[in-house]
C-alpha positions as CSV (number, residue, x, y, z in Angstrom):
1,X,106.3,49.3,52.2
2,X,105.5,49.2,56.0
3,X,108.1,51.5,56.9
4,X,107.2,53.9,54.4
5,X,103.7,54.4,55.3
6,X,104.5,54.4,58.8
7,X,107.3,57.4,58.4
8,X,103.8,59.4,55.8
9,X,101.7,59.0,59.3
10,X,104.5,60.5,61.3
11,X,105.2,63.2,59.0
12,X,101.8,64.1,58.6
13,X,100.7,64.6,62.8
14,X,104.1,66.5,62.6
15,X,102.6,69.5,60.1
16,X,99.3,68.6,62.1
17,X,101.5,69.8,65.3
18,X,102.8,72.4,63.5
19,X,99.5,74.2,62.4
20,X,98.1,73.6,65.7
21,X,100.9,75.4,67.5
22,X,101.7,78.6,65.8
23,X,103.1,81.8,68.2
24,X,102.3,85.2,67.8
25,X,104.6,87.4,69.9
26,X,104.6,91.0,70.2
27,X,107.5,93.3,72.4
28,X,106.3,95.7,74.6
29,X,108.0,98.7,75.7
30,X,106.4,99.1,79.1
31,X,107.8,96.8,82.2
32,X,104.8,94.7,83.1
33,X,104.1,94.7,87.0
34,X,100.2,94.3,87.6
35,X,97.9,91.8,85.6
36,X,93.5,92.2,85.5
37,X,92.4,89.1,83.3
38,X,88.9,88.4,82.8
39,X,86.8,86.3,80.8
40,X,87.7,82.5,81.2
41,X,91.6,83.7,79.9
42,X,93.8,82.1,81.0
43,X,97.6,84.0,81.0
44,X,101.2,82.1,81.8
45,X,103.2,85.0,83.3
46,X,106.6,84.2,83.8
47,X,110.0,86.3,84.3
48,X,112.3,87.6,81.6
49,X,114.7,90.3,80.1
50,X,112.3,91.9,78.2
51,X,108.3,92.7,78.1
52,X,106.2,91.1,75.9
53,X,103.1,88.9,74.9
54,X,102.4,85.8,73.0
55,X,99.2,83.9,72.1
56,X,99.5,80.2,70.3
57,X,96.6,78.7,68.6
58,X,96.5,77.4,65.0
59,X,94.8,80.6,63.7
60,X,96.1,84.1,64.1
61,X,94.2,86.3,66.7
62,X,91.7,88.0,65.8
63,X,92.1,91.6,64.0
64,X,91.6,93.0,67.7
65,X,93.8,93.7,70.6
66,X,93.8,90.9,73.0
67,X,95.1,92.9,75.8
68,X,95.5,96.8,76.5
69,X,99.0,97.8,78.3
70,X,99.1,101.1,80.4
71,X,101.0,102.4,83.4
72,X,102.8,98.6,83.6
73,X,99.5,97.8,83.6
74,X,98.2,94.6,81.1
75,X,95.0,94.2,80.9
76,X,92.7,91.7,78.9
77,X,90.5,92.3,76.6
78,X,86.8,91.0,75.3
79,X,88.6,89.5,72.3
80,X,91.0,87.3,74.9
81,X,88.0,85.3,76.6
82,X,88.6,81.8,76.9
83,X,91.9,82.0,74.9
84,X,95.7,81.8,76.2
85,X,98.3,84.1,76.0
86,X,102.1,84.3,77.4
87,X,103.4,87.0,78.6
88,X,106.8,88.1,80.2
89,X,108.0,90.7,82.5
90,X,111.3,92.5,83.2
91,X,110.1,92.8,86.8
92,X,112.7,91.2,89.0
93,X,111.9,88.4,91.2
94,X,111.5,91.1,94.4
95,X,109.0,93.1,92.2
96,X,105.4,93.6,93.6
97,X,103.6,91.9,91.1
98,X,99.5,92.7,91.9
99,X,96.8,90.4,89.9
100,X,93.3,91.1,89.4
101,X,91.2,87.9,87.7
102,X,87.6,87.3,87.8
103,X,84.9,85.6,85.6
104,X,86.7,82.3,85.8
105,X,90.1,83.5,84.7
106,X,93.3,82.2,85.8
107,X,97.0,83.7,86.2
108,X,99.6,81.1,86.3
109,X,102.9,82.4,87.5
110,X,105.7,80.9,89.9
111,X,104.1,77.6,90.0
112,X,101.3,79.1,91.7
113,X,97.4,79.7,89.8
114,X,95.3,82.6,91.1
115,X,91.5,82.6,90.7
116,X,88.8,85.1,91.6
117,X,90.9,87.4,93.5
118,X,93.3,90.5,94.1
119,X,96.5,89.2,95.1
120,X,100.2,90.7,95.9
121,X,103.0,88.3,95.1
122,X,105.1,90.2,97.9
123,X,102.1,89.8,100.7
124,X,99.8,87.1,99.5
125,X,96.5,88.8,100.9
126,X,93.5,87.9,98.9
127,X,90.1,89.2,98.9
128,X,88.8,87.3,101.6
129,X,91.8,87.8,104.4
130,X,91.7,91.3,106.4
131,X,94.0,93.7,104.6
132,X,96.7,95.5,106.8
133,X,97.4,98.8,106.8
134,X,101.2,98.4,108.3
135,X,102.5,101.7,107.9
136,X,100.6,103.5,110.8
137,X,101.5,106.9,109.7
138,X,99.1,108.3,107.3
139,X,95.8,106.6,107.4
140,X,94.3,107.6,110.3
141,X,94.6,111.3,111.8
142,X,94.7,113.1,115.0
143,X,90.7,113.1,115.7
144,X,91.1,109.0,115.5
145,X,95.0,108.9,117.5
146,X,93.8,110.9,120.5
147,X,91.9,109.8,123.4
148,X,90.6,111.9,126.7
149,X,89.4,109.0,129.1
150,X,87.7,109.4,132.5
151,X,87.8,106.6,135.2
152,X,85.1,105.8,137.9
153,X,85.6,103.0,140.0
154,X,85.8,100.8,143.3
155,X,89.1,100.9,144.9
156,X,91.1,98.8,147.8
157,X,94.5,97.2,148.5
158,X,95.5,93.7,147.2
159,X,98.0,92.5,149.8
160,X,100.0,88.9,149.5
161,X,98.9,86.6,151.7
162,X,96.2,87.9,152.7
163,X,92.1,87.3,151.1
164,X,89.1,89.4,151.5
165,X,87.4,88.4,154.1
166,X,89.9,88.0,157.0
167,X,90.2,89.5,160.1
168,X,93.8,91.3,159.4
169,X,93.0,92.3,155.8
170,X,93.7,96.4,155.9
171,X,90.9,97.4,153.5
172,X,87.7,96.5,152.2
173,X,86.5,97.0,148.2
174,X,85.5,100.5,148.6
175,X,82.5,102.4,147.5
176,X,81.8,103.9,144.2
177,X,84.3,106.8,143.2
178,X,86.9,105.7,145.7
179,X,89.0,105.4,142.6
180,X,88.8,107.9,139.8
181,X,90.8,109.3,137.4
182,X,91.8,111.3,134.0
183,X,94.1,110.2,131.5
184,X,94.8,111.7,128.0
185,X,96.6,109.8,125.3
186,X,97.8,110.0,121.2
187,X,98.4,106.9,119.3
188,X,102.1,107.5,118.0
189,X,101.6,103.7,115.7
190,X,97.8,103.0,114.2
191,X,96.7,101.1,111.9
192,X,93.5,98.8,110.8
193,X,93.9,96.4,114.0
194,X,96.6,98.1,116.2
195,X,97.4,101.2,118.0
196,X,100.2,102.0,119.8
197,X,101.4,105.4,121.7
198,X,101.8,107.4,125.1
199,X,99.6,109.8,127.4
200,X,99.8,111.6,130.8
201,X,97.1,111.3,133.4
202,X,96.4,111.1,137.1
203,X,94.5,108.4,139.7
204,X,93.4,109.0,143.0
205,X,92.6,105.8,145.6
206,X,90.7,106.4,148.6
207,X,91.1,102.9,150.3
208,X,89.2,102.3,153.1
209,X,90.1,100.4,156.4
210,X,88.1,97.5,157.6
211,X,88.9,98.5,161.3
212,X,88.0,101.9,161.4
213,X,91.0,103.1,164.0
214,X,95.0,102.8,163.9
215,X,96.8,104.0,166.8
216,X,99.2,106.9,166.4
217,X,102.4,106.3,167.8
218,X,103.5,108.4,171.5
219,X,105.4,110.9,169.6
220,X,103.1,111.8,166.8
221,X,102.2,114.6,169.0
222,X,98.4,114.8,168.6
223,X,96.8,118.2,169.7
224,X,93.7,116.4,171.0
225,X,94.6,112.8,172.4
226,X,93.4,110.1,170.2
227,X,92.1,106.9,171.6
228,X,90.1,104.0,170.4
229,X,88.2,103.9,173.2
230,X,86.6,107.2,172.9
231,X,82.7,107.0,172.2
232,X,81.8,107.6,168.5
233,X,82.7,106.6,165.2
234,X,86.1,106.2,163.3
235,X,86.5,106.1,159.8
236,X,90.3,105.8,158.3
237,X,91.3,106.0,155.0
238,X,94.5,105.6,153.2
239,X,94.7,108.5,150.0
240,X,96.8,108.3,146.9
241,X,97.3,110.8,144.7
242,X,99.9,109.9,141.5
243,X,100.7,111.1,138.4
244,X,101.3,108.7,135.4
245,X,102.6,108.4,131.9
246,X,100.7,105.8,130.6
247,X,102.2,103.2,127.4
248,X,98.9,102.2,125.7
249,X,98.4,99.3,123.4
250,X,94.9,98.5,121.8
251,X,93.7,96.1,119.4
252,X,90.8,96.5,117.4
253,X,89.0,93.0,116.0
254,X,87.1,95.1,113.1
255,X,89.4,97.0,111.0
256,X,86.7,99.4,109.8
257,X,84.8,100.1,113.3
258,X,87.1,100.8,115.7
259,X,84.6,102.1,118.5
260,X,84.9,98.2,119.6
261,X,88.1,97.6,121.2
262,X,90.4,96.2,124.0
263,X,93.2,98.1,125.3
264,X,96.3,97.2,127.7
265,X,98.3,99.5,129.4
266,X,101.2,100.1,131.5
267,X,101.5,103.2,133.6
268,X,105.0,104.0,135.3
269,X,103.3,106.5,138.2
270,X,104.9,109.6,140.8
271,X,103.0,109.0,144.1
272,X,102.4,112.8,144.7
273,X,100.2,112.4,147.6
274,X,100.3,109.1,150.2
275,X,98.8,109.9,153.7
276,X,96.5,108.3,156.3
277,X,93.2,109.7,157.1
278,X,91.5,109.1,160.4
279,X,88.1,111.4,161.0
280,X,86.4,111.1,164.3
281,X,82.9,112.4,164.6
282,X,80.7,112.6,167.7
283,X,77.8,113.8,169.0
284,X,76.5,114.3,172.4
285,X,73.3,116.5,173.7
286,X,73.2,118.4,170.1
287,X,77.0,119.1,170.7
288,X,79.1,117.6,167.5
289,X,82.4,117.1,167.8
290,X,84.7,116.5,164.2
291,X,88.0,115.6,164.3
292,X,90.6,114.7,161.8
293,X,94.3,113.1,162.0
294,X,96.6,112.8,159.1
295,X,100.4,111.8,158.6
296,X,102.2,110.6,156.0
297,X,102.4,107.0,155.0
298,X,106.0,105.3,154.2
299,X,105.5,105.1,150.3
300,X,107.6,104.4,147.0
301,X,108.5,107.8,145.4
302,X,107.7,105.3,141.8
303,X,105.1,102.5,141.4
304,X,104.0,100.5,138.1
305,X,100.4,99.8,137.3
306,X,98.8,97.9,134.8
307,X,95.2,98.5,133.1
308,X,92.9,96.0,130.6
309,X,89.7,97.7,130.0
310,X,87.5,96.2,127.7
311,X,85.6,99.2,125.1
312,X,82.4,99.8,123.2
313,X,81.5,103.4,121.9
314,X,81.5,105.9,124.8
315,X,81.7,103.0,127.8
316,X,84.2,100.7,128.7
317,X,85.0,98.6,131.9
318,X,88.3,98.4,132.9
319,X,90.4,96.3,135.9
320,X,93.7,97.6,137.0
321,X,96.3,96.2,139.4
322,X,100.1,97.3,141.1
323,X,102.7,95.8,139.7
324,X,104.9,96.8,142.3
325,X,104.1,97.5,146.1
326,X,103.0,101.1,147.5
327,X,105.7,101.0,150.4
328,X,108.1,98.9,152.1
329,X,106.8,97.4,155.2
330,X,103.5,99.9,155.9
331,X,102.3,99.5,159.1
332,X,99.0,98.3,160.0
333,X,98.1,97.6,163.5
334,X,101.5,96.3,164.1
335,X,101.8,94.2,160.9
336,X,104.1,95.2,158.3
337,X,102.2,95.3,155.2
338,X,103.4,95.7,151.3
339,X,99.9,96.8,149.6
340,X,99.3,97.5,146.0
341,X,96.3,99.9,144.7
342,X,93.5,98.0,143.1
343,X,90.5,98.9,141.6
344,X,87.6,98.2,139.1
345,X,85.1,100.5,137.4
346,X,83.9,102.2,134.5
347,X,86.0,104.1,131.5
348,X,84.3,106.8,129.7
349,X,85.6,107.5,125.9
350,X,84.8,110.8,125.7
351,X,86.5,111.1,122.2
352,X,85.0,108.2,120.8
353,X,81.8,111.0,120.6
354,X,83.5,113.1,117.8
């Protein structure tokens, strides 16, 4: 009798589990690649041969559509709030699969639940992570790629071994606009955060000596004799004129304003012009006598230079160093020297105006 009543009870939560788990699939013709789900639904997406949808629930669905399909496109509709549905997708596992859900909905797909976002399954970016634009072709034209910088600095010679300061260092940081120069430039890679490309420009250094006089050497055959001794005052200066090809590489922090930014660069240069300057000016009973002396310096034909400026709008400030040595063994005051151009200043954007 026991028995018997026990196998009514089992029977009858077995129809109860029945009626309470009814499916009601329909096929779709459309492969399903891109999911928006509102309303507190909650949808099982998982990966099949065909395309279709399912809802389970002990009474049918109501007379309207739970979802709309277009353009591989499933979306949800009023009637789906707070229910459950199933659906499969053709879309193989490599597919770009893009969810939309809001209003408390949920997308459960690949072991994985998304929540109050827009999400790629091939990049996981959602709403609140900076998107990447990583094709750096398209987005951004020519008026944004191009730049036409001026420079306007403080110049001087960084030599090893030797600090500022000390009586044997060949120059001092010189004055404003003993470095300036003009450099234009097209980003050939940009995208939200990075920019990448190549430009043509020229520097000029005018580096001025702490000891205002070198001696020329016996045979440099000066027309009027040149001696340190002679009253008046001596200013020399060593001038370098080069052309470069600068390799620019910028990052910007805000994808949307770019006028913020900080910029590396590396310029491979032609020294065009290297020479040694000395001008000798006196003047005696209203009687003023100018003289100059130049000669060529011992240089490398090809130096390497390196740039970080730091930009906002129009201004920037910008540091920039020798990566290799102006000349072998340059001689200053008997001391073989191997100097490299440095210098410090301001950068003007000029493009950033348009």
């Amino acid at each position: 009798m026991k028995k018997g009543f026990l196998f009514v009870c089992i029977a009858l939560l077995f129809l109860m589990g029945n009626a309470q788990t009814n499916t009601y699939r329909q096929n779709i013709n459309q492969e399903i690649r891109q999911l928006k789900v509102t309303g507190g639904c909650i949808v099982h997406l998982q990966l099949d041969t065909c395309n279709w949808v399912a809802y389970k629930g002990a009474l049918p669905p109501e007379s309207k559509q739970l979802v709309i399909v277009e353009n591989n496109t499933l979306t949800t509709t009023e009637a789906a709030n707070g229910k459950t549905l199933y659906v499969g997708t053709s879309a193989g596992k490599d597919t770009n699969l893009m969810f939309e859900v809001s209003d408390n909905a949920i997308v459960l797909y690949d072991n994985q639940y998304y929540m109050d976002c827009q999400v790629s399954t091939r990049t996981a970016e959602v709403d609140d992570q900076p998107e990447r634009d990583w094709t750096g072709l398209g987005k951004y034209g020519a008026e944004k790629r191009l730049l036409w910088d001026f420079f306007f600095g403080s110049a001087t010679w960084a030599v090893g071994g030797q600090s500022f300061g000390s009586s044997t260092y060949p120059t001092s940081i010189g004055g404003w606009l003993s470095h300036t120069g003009f450099q234009t430039g097209y980003s050939l890679y940009m995208d939200d955060h990075i920019a990448a490309g190549i430009g043509i420009g020229y520097t000029l250094h005018n580096n001025q000596f702490k000891k205002p006089y070198i001696d020329y050497l016996a045979n440099d055959n000066a027309l009027i004799p040149v001696s340190s001794t002679l009253p008046g005052k001596w200013t020399t200066t060593a001038t370098t004129l080069s052309i470069g090809v600068p390799l620019h590489f910028i990052f910007y922090p805000n994808k949307q304003k770019h006028y913020f930014n900080m910029r590396l660069e590396l310029i491979p240069q032609l020294a065009v012009i290297q020479e040694l300057q000395q001008d000798y000016t006196y003047e005696e009973n209203g009687v003023t006598t100018d003289t100059r002396h130049t000669r060529d310096m011992n240089f490398n034909l090809f130096n390497l230079t390196t740039r970080l400026s730091i930009n906002f709008g129009v201004i920037g400030a910008y540091a920039e160093i020798g990566l290799t040595p102006l000349g072998r063994d340059l001689d200053f005051m008997g001391t073989a020297i191997a100097p490299r151009n440095a210098s410090f200043g301001l950068r003007i954007n000029l493009f950033e105006l348009l």
